[in-house]
C-alpha positions in Angstrom: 64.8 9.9 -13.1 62.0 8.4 -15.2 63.2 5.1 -15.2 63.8 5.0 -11.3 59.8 5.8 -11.5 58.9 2.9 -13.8 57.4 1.0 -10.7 54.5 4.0 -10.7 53.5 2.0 -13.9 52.4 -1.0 -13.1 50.3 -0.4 -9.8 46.8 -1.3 -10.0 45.5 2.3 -9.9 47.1 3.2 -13.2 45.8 -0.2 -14.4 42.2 0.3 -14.1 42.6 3.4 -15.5 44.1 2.3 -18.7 41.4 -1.0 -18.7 38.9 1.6 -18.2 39.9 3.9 -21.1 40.0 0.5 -23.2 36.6 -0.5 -22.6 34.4 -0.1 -26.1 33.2 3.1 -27.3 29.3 2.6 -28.5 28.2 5.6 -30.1 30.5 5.2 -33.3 30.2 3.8 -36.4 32.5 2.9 -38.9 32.4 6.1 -40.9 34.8 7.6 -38.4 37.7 5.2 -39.8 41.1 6.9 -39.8 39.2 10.1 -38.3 39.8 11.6 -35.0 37.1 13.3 -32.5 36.4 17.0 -34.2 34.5 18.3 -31.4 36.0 20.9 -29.2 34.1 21.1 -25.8 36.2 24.4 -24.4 39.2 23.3 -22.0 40.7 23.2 -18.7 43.6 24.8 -17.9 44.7 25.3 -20.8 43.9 21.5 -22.3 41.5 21.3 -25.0 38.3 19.1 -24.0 37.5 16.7 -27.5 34.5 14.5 -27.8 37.2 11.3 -27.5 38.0 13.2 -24.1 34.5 13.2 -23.4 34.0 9.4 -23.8 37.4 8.4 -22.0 35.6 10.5 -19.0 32.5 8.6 -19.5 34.2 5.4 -19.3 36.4 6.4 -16.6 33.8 7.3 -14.4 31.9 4.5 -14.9 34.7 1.9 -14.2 35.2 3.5 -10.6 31.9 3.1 -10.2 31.8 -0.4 -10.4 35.3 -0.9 -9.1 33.9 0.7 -5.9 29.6 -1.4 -5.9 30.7 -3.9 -8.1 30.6 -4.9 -12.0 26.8 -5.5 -11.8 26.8 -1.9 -11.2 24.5 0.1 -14.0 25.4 3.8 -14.0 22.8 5.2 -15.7 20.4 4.4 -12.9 22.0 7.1 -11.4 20.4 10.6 -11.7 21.2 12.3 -15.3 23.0 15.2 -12.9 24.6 12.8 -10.8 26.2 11.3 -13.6 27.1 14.3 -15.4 28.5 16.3 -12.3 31.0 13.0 -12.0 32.4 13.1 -15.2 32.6 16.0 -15.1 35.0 15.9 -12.0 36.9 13.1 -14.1 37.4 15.6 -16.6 38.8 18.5 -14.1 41.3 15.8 -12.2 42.3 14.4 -15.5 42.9 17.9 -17.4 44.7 19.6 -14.6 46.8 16.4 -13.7 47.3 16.4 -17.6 48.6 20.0 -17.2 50.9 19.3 -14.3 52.4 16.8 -15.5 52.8 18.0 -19.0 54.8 21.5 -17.5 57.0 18.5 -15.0 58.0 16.8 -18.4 56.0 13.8 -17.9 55.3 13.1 -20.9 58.9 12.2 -22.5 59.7 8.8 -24.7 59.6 7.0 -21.4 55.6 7.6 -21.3 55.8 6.9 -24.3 56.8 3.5 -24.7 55.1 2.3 -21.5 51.9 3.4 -23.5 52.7 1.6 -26.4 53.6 -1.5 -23.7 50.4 -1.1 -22.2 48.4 -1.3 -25.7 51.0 -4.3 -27.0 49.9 -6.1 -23.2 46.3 -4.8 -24.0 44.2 -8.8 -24.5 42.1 -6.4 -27.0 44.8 -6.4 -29.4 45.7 -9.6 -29.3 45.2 -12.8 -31.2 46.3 -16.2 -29.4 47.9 -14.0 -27.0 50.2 -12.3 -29.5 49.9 -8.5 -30.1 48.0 -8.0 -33.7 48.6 -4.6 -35.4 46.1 -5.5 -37.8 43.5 -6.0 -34.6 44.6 -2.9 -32.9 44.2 -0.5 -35.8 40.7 -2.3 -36.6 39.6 -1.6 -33.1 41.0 1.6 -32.6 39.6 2.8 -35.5 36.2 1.6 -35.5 36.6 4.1 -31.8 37.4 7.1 -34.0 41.2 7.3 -33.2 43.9 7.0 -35.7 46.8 4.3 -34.4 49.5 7.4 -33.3 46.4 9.0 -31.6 45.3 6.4 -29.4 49.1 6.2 -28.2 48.9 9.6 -27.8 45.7 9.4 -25.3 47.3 6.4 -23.6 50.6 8.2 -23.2 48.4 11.6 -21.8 46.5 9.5 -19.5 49.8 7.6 -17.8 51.6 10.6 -17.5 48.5 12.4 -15.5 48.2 9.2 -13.1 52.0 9.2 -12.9 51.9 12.8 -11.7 49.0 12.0 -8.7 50.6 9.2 -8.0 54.1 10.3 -7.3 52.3 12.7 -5.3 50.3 10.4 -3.1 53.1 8.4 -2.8 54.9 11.5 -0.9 53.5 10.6 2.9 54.7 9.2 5.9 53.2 8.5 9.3 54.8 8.5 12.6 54.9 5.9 15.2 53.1 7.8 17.9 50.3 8.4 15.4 50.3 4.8 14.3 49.3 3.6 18.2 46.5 6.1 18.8 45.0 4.5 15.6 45.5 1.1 17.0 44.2 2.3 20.8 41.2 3.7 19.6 40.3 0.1 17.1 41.6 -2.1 19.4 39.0 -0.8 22.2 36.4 -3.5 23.1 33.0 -2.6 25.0 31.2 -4.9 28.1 27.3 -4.2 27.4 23.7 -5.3 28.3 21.1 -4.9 26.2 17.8 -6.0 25.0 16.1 -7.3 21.9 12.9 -6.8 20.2 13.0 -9.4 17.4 10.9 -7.7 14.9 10.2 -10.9 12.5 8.6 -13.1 15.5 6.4 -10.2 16.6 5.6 -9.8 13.2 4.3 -13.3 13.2 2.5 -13.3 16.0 0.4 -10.7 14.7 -3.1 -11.8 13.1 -5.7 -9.7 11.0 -9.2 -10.2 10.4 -11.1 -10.1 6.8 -12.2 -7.1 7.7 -8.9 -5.2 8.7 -7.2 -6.2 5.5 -10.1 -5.0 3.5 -10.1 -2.2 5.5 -6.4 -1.5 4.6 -7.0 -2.1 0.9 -9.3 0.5 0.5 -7.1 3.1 2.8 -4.0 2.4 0.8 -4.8 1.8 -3.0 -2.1 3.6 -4.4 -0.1 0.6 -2.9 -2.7 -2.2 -5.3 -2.1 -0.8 -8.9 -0.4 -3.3 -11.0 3.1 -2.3 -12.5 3.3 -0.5 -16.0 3.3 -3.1 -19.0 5.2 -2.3 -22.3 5.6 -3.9 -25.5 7.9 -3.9 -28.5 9.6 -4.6 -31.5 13.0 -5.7 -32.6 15.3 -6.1 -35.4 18.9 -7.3 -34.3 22.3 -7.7 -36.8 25.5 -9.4 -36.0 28.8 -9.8 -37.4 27.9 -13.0 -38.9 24.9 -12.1 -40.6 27.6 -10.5 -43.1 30.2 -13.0 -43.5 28.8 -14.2 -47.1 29.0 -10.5 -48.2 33.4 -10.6 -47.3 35.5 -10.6 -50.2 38.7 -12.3 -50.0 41.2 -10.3 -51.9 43.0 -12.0 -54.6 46.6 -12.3 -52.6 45.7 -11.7 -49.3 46.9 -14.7 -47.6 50.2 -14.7 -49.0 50.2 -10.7 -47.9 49.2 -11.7 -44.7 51.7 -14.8 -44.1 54.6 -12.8 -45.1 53.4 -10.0 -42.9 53.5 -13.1 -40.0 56.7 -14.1 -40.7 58.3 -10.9 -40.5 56.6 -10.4 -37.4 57.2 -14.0 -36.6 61.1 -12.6 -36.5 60.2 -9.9 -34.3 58.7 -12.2 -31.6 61.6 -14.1 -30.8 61.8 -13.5 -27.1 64.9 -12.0 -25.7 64.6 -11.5 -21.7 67.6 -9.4 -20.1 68.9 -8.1 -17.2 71.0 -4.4 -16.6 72.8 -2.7 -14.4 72.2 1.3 -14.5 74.0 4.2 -13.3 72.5 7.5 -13.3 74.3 10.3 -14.6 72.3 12.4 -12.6 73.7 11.1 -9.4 77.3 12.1 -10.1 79.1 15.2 -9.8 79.6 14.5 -13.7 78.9 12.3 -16.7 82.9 11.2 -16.8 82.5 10.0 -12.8 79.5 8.5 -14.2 81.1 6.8 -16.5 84.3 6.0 -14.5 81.4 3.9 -12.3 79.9 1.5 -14.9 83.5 1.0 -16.1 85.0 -0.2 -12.9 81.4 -2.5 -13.1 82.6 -4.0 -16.4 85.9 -4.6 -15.0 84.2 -6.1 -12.0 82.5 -8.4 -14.7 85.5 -9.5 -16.8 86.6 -10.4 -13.6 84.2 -13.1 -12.8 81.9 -10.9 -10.4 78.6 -12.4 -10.8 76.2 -10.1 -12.6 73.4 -9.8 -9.8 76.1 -8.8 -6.9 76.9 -6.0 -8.8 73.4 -5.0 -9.4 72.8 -5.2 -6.2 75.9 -3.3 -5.2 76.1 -1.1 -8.3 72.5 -0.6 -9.8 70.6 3.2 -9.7 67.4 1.3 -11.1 65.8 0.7 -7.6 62.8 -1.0 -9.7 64.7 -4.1 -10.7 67.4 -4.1 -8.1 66.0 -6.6 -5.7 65.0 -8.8 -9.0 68.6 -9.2 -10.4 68.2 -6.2 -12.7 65.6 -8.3 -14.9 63.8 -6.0 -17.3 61.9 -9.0 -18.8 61.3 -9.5 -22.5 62.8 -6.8 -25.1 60.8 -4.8 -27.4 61.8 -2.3 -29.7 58.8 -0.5 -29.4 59.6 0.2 -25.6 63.7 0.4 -25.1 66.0 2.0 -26.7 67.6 1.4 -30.1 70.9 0.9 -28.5 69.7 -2.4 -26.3 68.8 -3.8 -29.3 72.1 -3.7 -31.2 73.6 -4.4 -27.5 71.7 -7.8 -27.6 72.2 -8.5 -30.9 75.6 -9.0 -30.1 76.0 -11.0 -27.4 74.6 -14.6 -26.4 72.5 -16.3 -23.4 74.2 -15.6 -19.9 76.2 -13.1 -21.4 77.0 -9.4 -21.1 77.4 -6.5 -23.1 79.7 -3.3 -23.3 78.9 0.1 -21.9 75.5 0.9 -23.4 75.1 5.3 -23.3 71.6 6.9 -23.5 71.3 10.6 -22.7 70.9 10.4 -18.7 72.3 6.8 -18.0 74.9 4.2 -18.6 73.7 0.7 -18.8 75.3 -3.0 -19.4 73.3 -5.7 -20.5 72.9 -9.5 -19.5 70.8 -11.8 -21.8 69.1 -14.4 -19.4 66.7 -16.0 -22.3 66.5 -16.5 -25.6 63.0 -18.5 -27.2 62.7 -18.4 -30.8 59.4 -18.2 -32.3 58.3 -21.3 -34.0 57.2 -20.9 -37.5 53.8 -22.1 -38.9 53.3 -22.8 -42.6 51.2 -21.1 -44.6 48.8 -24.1 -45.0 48.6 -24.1 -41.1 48.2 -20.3 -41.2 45.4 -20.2 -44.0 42.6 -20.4 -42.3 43.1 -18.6 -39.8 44.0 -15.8 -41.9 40.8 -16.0 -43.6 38.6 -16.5 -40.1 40.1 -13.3 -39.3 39.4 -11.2 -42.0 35.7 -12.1 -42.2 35.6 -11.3 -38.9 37.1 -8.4 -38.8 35.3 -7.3 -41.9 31.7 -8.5 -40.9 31.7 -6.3 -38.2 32.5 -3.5 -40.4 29.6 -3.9 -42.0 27.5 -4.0 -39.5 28.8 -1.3 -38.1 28.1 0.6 -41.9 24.6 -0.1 -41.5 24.5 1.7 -37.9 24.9 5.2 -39.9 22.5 3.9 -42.4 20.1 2.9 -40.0 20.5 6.3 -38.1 20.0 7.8 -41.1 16.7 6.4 -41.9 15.2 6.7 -37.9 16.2 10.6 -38.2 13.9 10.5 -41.6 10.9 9.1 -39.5 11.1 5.8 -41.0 9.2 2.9 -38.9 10.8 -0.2 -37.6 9.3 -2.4 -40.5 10.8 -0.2 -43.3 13.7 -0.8 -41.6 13.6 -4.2 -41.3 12.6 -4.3 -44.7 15.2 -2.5 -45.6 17.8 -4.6 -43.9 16.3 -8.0 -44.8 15.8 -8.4 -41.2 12.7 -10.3 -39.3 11.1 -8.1 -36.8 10.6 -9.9 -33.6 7.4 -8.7 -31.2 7.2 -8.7 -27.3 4.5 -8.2 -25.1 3.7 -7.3 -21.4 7.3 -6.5 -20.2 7.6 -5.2 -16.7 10.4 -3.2 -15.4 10.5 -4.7 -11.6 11.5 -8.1 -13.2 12.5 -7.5 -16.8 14.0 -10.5 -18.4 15.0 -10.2 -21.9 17.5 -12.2 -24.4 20.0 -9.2 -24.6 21.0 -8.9 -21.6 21.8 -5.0 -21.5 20.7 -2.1 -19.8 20.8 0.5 -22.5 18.0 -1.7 -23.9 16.2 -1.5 -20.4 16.8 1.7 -20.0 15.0 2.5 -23.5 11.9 0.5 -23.0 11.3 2.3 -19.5 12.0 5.3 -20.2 9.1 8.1 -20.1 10.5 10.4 -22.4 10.6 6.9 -25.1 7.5 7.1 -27.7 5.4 4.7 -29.9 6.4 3.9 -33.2 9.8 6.4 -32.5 12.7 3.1 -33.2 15.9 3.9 -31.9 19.3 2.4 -32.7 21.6 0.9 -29.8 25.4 -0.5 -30.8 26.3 -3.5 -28.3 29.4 -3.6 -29.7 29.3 -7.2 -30.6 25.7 -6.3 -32.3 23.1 -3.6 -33.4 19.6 -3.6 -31.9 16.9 -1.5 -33.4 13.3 -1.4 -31.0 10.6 0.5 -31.0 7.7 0.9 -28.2 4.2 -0.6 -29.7 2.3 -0.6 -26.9 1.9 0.9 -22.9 -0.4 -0.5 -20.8 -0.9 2.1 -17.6 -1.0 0.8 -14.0 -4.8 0.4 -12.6 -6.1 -1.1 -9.3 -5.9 -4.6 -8.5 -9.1 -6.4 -7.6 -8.7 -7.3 -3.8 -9.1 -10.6 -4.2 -6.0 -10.8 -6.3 -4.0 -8.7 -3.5 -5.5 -10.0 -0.2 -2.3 -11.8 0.8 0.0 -8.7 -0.1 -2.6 -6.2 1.6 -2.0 -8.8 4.7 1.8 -8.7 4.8 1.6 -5.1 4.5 -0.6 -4.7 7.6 1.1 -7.0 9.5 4.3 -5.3 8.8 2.3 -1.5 9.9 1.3 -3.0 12.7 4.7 -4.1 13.9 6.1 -1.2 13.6 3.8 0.6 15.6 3.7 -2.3 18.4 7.7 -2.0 18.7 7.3 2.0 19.0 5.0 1.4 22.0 6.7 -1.6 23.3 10.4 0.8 23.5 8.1 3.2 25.3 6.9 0.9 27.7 10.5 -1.2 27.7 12.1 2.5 28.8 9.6 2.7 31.5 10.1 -0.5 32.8 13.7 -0.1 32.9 13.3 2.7 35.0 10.8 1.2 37.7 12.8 -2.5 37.6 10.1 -4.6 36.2 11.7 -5.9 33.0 11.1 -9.6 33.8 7.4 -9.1 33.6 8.6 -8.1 29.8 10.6 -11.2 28.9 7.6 -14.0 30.9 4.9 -12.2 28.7 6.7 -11.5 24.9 8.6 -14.4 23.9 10.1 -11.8 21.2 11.9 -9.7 23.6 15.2 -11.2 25.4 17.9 -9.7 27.2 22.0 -10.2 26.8 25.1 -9.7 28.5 28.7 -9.0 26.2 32.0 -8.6 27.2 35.6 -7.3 25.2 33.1 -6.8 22.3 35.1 -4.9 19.0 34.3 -2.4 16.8 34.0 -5.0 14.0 32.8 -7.7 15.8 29.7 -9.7 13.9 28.3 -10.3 17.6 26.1 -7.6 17.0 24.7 -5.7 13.8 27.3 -3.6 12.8 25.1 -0.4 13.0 24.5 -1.0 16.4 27.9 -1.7 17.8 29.0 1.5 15.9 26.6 3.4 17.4 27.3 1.9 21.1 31.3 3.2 20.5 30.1 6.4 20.4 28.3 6.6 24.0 30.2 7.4 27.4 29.9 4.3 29.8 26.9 4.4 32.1 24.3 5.3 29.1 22.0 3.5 27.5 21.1 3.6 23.4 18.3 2.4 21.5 19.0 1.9 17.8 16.6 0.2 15.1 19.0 -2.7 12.7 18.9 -2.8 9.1 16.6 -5.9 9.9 14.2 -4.7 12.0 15.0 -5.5 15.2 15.3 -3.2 17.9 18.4 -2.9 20.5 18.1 -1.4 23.8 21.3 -1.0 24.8 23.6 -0.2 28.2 27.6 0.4 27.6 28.9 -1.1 31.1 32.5 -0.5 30.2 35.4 0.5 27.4 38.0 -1.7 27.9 41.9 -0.2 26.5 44.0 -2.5 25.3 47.2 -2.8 26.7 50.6 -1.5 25.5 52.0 -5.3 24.5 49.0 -6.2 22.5 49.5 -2.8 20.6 53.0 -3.5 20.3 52.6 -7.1 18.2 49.3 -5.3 16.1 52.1 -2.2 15.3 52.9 -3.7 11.9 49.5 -4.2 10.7 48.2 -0.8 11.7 51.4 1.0 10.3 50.6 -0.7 6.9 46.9 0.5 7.3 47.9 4.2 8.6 50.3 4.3 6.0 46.8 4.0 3.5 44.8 6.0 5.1 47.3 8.6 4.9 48.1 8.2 1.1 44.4 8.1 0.5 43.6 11.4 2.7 46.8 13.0 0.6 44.6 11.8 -2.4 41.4 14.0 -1.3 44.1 16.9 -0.6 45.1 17.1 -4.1 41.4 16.3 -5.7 40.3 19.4 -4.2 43.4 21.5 -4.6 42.6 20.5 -8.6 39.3 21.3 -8.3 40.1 24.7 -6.7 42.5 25.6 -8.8 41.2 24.4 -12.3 40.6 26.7 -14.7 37.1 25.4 -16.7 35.7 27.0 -19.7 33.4 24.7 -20.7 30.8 24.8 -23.7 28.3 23.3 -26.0 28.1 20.7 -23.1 25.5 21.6 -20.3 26.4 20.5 -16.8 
């Protein structure tokens, strides 16, 4: 059955979960080599909660987040509850999908080796596009998971989106309900209506010296200048160690023979196969009657993609001529590797047998690896040590570093210390911060009220280590007028505009009533008035906050609704026009495609709150 599911594995839901769970983990050094989270934070049903749990949450979360508002998207302006009541939903949905599927048998050698696919695919582990073990335990490490338990969090994590998947997945929609959805967004509206445009009123209106002075003193909590700070910082970076890597005697020659045995292991083999399930048989022995009468079939002369297509219970690679693409022996069996071994390009093998299926094989490439000699190889070896090994020790001196800011040492001993200029700057503003490391922890420190003078803290950007500390906090005070006349203008003109359109609605609504709009539009050259026809829900005719709002009035009433921009929209819905059966009829393929979503995505918010309902949380020594 699992392999009939392998398409659930490669959608991009399950992707940007596993991306997200790959993103880098910050609050690590390298102490934690070889170690694994300790932390218990209590569990959910029945699933111990770890500190790596914790993080994978945190990243989770965060990725949705900008997969939803975009990658310029910084979570931690949210509000601290905010952010902590969403992970901590990422942490129910994941647990008690983690349970589900773990109880279904989800998580079974299958998972297993599409984890391991997913982390060989990963471009983190790679180098010149080649999975690197030596890369991937380095990184995985410097996380705080050992190489089997970051498979193990990868195969968990695939098997819970698996689960809600297959789930989702279960839906359907009927034709009747397809059309309503297309009658009621295919509608179109005939209108009148009338606009206040509120930027030309706006610059009609003229104040005197006196009015904005005026103003000024009124409002002069709107005049104080914005909060300065100032700071110092120490930064390190990988190559600030790369003199202090050793090369050890015979490491080269170590690492080239490690190449060229994994140089053998890259030779590309890409194949095809035709399944049968025993599953679907009354018995393994009519199972096995089946794939026989294939390979007879085959000896034959039958071409091999006919009889997947007539043949094959793998509904994944059917319609692709069975392919499976390249072989790995970390992700298929041990018997399609000595099936492949012996046969050649374009052709098959015998019956393969693994416990649930029968398979036979078709090799449709074969690209050996081209072999570099060691004085190609050299340098590159070496490159890749020192950098592998100066970030290392930069990441050492994080605990060292942490170790001397929780024994109140200031940022000079520190930079002393370390060997390390301190840098100073002066009158930063939050409003239009613009800073060299371009990072919003960093922001987020400097602005913070609860940050302190002379209390240094220690942020990991992954690719370096920043150490600041506050020197300096200048407090808002009030602006002399003369520096803030033109901003105390544009701030009047923009009160008294808002107040004008109130009364000029007022009087508009009155007018409407007695027939005397046209005195209206001769004396305001800001005010006009419009007639649409067959306009759409999503038409750009009209702001879209207006035409949704006109879509939900009866013909023969009027609306008034203020736009994003300013403007104001008096508006009368004339009539709702239906579309007619044939136009519905050609849009019926579109809006089943779209139902079909809607459906799968209202399923989704079914089983969200069934898991939240349902969970079992005992949480602790985290505060929520």
């Amino acid at each position: 059955m699992m392999e009939s599911l392998r398409n659930f594995l490669t959608g991009p839901r399950l992707f940007i979960v596993i991306a997200a769970c790959a993103l880098p983990f910050v609050f690590l050094g390298t102490s934690s080599l070889g170690s694994t989270f300790q932390t218990s934070f209590g569990s959910i049903n029945g699933e111990n909660i770890s500190e790596a749990d914790m993080q994978a949450a945190s990243n989770i979360t965060i990725q949705k987040f900008k997969n939803i508002y975009g990658d310029d998207f910084d979570f931690n302006e949210l509000d601290e509850a905010i952010q902590l009541d969403a992970i901590k939903q990422e942490l129910i949905s994941q647990k008690v999908l983690l349970s589900e599927a773990r109880s279904l048998g989800f998580i079974n050698q299958d998972t297993i080796k599409q984890a391991k696919k997913s982390i060989i695919r990963n471009p983190a582990f790679q180098v010149d596009g080649v999975f690197d073990e030596g890369v991937y335990g380095a990184q995985v490490n410097a996380a705080g998971y050992t190489k089997d338990s970051y498979i193990d969090m990868m195969t968990d994590i695939m098997a819970s989106e698996l689960y809600r998947i297959a789930l989702a997945s279960s839906t359907f929609v009927t034709e009747t309900e397809v059309k309503e959805l297309a009658q009621i967004l295919e509608q179109s509206v005939d209108i009148n209506f009338i606009k206040l445009d509120s930027e030309i009123l706006k610059q009609q209106i003229e104040n005197s010296e006196e009015e904005i002075k005026d103003y000024y003193d009124s409002n002069q909590i709107l005049f104080y200048s914005e909060e300065e700070r100032s700071f110092k910082y120490l930064v390190l970076k990988p190559e600030d160690y790369k003199n202090s890597v050793i090369i050890p005697e015979g490491y080269v020659e170590s690492a080239y023979n490690d190449y060229l045995s994994r140089t053998n292991e890259r030779t590309e083999i890409r194949f095809s196969h035709i399944m049968i399930e025993k599953a679907n048989y009354d018995s393994p022995e009519e199972a096995f009657q089946r794939i026989t009468k294939v390979a007879d079939e085959l000896s034959n002369g039958a071409s091999f993609e006919e009889m997947v297509m007539v043949y094959s219970d793998d509904i994944v690679s059917k319609d692709s001529g069975g392919d499976l693409e390249y072989f790995d022996a970390d992700i298929f069996p041990e018997e399609f590797g000595i099936a492949l071994d012996d046969i050649s390009i374009n052709e098959v093998s015998s019956i393969v047998e693994l416990e649930e299926t029968f398979h036979i094989l078709k090799m449709t490439e074969f690209n050996e690896a081209e072999v570099m000699s060691i004085e190609e190889m050299q340098d590159g070896i070496i490159d890749n040590l020192v950098s592998s090994e100066s970030l290392a020790l930069m990441n050492d001196e994080y605990d060292l570093i942490d170790e001397m800011i929780f024994s109140n040492e200031t940022i000079e001993s520190i930079g002393e210390s370390l060997s390390k200029p301190i840098i100073e700057v002066t009158g930063k503003k939050e409003t239009n911060f613009n800073f060299s490391i371009d990072d919003s922890r960093v922001k987020d420190f400097i602005f913070s009220p609860d940050s302190e003078i002379a209390a240094p803290v220690v942020i990991n950007l992954d690719d370096s280590i920043i150490v600041i500390s506050l020197t300096s906090i200048k407090e808002p005070t009030l602006q002399d007028y003369k520096d803030v006349s033109g901003e105390a203008n544009k701030l009047l003109s923009e009160s008294k505009t808002i107040e004008k359109k109130n009364l000029l609605v007022a009087e508009l609504d009155t007018a409407k009533a007695e027939n005397t709009l046209q005195s209206f539009f001769e004396a305001y050259n800001f005010i006009t008035e419009e007639s649409f026809v067959e306009v759409k829900r999503y038409s750009s005719l009209l702001p879209q906050e207006v035409i949704q709002e006109v879509f939900k009035i009866a013909p023969g009433n009027s609306i008034t609704v203020d736009s994003r921009s300013g403007d104001v929209y008096i508006v009368d819905l004339i009539n709702v026009n239906k579309p007619s059966s044939e136009s519905i009829d050609m849009l019926y393929d579109q809006y089943n495609n779209f139902s079909e979503e809607r459906v799968s995505s209202s399923i989704s918010s079914v089983i969200n709150q069934e898991i939240f309902e349902s969970a079992k949380v005992n949480l602790n020594n985290l505060v929520f």
